[in-house]
PDB file of N, CA, C, O and CB in Angstrom:
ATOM      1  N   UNK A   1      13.921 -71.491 -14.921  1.00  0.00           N
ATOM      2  CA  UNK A   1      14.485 -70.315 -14.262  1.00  0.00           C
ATOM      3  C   UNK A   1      16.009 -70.362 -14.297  1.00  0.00           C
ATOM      4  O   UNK A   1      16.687 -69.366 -14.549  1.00  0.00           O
ATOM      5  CB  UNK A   1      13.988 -70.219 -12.809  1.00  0.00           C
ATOM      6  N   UNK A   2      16.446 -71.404 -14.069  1.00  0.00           N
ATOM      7  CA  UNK A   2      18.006 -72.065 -14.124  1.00  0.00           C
ATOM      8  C   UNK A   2      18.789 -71.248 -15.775  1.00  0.00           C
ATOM      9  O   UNK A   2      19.760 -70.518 -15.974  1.00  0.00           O
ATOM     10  CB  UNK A   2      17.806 -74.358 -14.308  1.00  0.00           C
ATOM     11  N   UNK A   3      17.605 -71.950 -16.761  1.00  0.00           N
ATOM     12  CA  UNK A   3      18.423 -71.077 -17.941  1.00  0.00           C
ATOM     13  C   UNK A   3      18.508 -69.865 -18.242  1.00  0.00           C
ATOM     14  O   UNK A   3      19.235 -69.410 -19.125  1.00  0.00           O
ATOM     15  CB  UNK A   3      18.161 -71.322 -18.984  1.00  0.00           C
ATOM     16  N   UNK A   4      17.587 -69.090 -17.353  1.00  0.00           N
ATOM     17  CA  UNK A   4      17.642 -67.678 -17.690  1.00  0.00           C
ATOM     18  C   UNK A   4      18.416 -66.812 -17.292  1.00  0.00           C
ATOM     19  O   UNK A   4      18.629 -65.720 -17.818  1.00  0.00           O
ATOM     20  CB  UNK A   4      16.757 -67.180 -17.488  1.00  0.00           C
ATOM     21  N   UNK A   5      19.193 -67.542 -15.701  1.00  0.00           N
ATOM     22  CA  UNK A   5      20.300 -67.054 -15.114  1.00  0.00           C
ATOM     23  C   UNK A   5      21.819 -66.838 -15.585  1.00  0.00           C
ATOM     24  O   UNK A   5      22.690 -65.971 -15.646  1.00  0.00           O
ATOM     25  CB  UNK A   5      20.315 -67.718 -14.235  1.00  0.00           C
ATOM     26  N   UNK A   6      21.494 -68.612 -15.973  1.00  0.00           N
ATOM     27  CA  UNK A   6      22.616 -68.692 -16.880  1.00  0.00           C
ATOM     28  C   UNK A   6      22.763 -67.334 -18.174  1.00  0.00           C
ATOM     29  O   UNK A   6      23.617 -66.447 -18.186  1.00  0.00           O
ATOM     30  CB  UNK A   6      22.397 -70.239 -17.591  1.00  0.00           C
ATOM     31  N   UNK A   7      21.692 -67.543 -19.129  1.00  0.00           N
ATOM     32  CA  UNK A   7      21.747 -66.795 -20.443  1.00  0.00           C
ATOM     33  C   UNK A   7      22.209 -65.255 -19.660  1.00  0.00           C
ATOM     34  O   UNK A   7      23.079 -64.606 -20.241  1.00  0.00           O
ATOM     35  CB  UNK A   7      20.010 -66.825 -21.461  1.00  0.00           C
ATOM     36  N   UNK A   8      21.752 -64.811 -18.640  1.00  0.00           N
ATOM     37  CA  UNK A   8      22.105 -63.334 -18.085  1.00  0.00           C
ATOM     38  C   UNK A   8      23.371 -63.171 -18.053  1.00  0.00           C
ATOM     39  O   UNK A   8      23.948 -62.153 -18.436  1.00  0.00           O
ATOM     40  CB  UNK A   8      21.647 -62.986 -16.730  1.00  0.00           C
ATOM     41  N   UNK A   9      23.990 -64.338 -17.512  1.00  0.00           N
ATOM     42  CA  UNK A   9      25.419 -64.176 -17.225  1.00  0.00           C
ATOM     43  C   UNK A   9      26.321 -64.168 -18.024  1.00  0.00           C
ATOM     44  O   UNK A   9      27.435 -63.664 -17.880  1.00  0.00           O
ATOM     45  CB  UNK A   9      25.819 -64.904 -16.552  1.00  0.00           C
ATOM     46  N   UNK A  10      25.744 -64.936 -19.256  1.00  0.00           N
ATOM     47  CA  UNK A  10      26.723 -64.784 -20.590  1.00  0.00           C
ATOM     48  C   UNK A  10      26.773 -63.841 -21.273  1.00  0.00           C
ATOM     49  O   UNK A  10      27.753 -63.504 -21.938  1.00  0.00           O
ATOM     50  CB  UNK A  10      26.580 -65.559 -21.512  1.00  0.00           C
ATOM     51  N   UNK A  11      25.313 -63.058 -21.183  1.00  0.00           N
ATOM     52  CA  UNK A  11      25.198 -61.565 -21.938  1.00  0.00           C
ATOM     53  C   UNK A  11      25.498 -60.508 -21.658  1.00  0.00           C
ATOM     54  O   UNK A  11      24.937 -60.104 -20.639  1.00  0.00           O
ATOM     55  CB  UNK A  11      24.261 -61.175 -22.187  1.00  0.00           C
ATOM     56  N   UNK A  12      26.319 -59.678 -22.228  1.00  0.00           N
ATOM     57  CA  UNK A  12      26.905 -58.597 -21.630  1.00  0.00           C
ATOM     58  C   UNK A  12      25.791 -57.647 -21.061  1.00  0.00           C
ATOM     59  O   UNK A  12      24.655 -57.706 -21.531  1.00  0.00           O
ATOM     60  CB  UNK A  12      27.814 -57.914 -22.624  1.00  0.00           C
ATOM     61  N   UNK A  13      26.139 -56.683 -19.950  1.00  0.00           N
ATOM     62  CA  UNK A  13      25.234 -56.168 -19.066  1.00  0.00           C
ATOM     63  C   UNK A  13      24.643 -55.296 -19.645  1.00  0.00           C
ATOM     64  O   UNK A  13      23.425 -55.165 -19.533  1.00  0.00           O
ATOM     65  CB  UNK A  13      25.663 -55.737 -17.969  1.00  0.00           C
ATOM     66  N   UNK A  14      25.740 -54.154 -20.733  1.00  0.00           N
ATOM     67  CA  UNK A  14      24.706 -53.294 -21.067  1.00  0.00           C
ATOM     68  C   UNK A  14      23.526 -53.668 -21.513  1.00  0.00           C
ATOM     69  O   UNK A  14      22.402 -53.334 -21.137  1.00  0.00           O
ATOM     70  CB  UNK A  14      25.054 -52.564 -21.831  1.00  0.00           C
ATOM     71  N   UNK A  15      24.129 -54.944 -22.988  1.00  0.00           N
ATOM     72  CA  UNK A  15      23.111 -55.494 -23.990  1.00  0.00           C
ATOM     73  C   UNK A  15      21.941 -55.573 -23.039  1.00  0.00           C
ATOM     74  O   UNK A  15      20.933 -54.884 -23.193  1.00  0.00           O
ATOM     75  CB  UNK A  15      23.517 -57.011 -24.746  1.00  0.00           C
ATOM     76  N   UNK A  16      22.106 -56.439 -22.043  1.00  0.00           N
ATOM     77  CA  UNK A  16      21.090 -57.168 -21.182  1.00  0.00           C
ATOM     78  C   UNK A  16      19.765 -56.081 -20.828  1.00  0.00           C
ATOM     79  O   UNK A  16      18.578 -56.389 -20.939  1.00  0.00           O
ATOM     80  CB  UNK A  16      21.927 -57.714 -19.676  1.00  0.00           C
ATOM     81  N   UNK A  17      20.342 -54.616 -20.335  1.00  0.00           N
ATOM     82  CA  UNK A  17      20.049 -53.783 -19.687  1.00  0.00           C
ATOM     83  C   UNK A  17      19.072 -52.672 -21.090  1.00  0.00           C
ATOM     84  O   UNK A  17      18.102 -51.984 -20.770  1.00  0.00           O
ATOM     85  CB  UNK A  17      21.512 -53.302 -18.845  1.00  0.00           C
ATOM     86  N   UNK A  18      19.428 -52.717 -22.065  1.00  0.00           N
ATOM     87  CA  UNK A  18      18.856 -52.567 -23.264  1.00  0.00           C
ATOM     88  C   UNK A  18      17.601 -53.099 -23.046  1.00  0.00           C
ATOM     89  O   UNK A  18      16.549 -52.581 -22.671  1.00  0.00           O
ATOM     90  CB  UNK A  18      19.561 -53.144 -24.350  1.00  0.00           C
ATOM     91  N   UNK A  19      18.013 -54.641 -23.461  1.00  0.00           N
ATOM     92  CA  UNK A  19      16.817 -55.351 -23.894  1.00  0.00           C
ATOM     93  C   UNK A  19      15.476 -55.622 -23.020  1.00  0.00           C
ATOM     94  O   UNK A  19      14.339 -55.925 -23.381  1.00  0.00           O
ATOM     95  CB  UNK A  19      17.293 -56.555 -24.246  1.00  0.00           C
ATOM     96  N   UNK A  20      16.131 -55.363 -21.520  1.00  0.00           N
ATOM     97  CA  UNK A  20      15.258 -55.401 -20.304  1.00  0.00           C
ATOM     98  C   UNK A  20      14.403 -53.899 -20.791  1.00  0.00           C
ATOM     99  O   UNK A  20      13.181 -53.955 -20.920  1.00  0.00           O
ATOM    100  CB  UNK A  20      16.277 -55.383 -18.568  1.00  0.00           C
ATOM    101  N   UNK A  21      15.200 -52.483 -21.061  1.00  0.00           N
ATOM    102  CA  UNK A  21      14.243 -51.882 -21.421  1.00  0.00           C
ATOM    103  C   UNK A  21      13.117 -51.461 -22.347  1.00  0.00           C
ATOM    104  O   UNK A  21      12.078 -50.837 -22.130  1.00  0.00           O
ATOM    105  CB  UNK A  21      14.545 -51.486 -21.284  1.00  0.00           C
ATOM    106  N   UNK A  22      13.757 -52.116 -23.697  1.00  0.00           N
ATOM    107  CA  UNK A  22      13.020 -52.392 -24.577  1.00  0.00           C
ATOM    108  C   UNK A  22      12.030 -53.130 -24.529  1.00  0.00           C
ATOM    109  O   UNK A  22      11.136 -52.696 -25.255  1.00  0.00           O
ATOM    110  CB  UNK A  22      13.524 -52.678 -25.262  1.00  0.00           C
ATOM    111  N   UNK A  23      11.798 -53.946 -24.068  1.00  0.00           N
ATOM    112  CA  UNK A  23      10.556 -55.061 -23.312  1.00  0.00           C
ATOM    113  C   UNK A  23       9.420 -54.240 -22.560  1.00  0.00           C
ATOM    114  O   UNK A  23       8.198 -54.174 -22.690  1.00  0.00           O
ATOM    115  CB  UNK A  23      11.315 -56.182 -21.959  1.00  0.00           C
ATOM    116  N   UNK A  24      10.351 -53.643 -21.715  1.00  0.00           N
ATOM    117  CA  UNK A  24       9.146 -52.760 -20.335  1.00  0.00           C
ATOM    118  C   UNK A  24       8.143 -52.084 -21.490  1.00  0.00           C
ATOM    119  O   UNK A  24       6.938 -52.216 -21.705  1.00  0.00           O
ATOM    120  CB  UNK A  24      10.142 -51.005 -18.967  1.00  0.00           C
ATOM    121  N   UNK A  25       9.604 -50.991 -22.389  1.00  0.00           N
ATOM    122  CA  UNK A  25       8.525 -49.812 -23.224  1.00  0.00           C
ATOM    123  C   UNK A  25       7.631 -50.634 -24.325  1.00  0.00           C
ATOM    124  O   UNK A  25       6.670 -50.116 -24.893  1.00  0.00           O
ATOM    125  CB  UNK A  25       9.553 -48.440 -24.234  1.00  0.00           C
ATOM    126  N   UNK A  26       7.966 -51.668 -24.503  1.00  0.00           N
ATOM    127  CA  UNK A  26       6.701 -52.777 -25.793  1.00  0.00           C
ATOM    128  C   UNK A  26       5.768 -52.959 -24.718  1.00  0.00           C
ATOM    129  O   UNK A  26       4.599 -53.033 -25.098  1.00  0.00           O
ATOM    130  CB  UNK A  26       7.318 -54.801 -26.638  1.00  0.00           C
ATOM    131  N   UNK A  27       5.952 -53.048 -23.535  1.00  0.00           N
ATOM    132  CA  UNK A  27       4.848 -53.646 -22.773  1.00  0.00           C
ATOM    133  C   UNK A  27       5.215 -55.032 -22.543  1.00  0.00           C
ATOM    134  O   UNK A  27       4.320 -55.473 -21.822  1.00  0.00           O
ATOM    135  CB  UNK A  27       3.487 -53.548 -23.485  1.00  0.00           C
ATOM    136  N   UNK A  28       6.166 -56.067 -22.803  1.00  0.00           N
ATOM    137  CA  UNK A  28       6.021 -57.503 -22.638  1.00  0.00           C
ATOM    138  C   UNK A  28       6.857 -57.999 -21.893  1.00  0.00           C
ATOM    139  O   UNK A  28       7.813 -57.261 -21.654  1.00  0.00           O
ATOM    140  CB  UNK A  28       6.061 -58.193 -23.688  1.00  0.00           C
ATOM    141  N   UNK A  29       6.865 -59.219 -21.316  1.00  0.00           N
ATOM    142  CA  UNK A  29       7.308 -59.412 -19.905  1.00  0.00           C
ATOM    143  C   UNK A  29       8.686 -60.256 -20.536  1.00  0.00           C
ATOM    144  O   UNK A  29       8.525 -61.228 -21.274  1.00  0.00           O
ATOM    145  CB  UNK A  29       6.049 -60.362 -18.700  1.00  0.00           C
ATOM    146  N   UNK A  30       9.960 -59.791 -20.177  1.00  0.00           N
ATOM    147  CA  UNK A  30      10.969 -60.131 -20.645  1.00  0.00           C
ATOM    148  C   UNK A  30      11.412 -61.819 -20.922  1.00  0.00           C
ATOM    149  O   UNK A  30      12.193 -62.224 -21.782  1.00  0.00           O
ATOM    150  CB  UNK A  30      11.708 -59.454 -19.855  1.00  0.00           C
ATOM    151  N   UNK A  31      10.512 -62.788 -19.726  1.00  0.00           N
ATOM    152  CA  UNK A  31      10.578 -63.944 -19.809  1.00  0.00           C
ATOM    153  C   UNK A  31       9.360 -64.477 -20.904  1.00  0.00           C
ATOM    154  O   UNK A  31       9.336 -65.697 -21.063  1.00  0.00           O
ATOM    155  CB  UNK A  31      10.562 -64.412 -18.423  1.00  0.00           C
ATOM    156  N   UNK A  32       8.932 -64.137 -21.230  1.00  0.00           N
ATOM    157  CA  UNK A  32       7.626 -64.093 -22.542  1.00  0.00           C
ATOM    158  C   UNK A  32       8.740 -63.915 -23.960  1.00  0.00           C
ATOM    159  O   UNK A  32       8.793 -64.827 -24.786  1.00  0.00           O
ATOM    160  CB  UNK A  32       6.183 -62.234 -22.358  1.00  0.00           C
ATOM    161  N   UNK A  33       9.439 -62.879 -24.088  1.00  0.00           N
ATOM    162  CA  UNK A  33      10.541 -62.499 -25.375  1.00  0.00           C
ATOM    163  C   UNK A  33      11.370 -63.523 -25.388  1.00  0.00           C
ATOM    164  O   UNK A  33      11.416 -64.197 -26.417  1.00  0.00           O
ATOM    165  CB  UNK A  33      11.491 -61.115 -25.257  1.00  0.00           C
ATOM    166  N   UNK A  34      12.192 -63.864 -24.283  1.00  0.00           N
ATOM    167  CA  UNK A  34      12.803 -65.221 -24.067  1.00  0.00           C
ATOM    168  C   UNK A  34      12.341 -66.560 -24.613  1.00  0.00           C
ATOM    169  O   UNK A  34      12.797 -67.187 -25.569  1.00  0.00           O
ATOM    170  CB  UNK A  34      12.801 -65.403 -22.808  1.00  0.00           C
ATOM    171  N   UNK A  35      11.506 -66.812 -23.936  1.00  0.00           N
ATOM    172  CA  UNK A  35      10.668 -68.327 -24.516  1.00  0.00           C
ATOM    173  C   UNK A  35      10.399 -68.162 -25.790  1.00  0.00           C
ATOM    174  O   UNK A  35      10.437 -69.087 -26.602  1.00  0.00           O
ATOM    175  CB  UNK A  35       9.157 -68.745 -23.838  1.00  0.00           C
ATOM    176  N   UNK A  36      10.107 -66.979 -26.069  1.00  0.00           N
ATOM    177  CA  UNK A  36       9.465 -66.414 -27.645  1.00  0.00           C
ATOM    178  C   UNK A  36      10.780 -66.826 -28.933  1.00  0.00           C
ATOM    179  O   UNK A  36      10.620 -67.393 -30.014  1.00  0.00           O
ATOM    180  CB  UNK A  36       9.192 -64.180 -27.566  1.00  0.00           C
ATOM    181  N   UNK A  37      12.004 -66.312 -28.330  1.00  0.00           N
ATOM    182  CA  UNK A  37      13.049 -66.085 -28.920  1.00  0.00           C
ATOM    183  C   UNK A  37      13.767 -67.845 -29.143  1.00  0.00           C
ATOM    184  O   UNK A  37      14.069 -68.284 -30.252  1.00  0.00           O
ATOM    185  CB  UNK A  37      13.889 -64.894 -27.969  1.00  0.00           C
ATOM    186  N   UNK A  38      13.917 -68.587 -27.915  1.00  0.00           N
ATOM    187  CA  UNK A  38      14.160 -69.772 -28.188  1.00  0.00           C
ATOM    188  C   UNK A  38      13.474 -70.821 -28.771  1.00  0.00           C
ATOM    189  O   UNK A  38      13.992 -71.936 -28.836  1.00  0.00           O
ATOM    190  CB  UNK A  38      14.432 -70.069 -27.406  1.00  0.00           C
ATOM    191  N   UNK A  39      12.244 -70.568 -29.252  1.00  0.00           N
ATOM    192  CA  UNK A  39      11.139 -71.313 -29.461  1.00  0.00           C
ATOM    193  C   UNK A  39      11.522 -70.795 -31.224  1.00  0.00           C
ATOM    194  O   UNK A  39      11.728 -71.692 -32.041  1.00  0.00           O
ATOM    195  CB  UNK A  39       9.477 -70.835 -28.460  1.00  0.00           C
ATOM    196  N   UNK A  40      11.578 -69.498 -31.617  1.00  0.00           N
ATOM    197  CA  UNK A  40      11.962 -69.134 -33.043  1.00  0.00           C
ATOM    198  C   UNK A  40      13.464 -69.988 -33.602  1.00  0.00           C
ATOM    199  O   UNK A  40      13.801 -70.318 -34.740  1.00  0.00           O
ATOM    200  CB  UNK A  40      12.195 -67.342 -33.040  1.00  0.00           C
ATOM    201  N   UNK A  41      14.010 -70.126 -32.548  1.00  0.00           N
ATOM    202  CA  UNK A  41      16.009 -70.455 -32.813  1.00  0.00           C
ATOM    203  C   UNK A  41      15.421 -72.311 -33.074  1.00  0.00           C
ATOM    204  O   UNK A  41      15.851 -72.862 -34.088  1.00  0.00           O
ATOM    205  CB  UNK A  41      17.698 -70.033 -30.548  1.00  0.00           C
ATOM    206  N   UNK A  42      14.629 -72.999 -32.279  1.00  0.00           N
ATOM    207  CA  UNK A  42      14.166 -74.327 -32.593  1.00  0.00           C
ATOM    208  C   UNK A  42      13.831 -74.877 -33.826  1.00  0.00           C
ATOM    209  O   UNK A  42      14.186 -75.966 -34.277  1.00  0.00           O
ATOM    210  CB  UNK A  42      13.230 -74.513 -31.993  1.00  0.00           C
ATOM    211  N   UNK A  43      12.793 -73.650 -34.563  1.00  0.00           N
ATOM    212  CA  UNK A  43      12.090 -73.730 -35.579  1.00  0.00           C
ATOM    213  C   UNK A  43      13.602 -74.042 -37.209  1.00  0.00           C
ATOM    214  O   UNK A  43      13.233 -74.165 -38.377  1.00  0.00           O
ATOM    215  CB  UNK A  43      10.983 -72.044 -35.473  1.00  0.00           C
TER     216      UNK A  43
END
């Protein structure tokens, strides 16, 4: 939970505010895209 606060704070608000809505209208839970997204950047 700690890193997700962090990552919010570094990302600019609109971006943030985008991507929060883009998530809702896919249907997927924004902390799901997250894990999804750092788990791809590992690979």
């Amino acid at each position: 939970m700690i890193k997700k606060t962090v990552l919010i704070r570094n990302v600019d608000q609109d971006l943030w505010n985008w991507f929060v809505g883009s998530c809702k209208q896919k249907g997927k839970k924004v902390g799901e895209v997250i894990e999804n997204f750092i788990l791809k950047l590992k690979k």
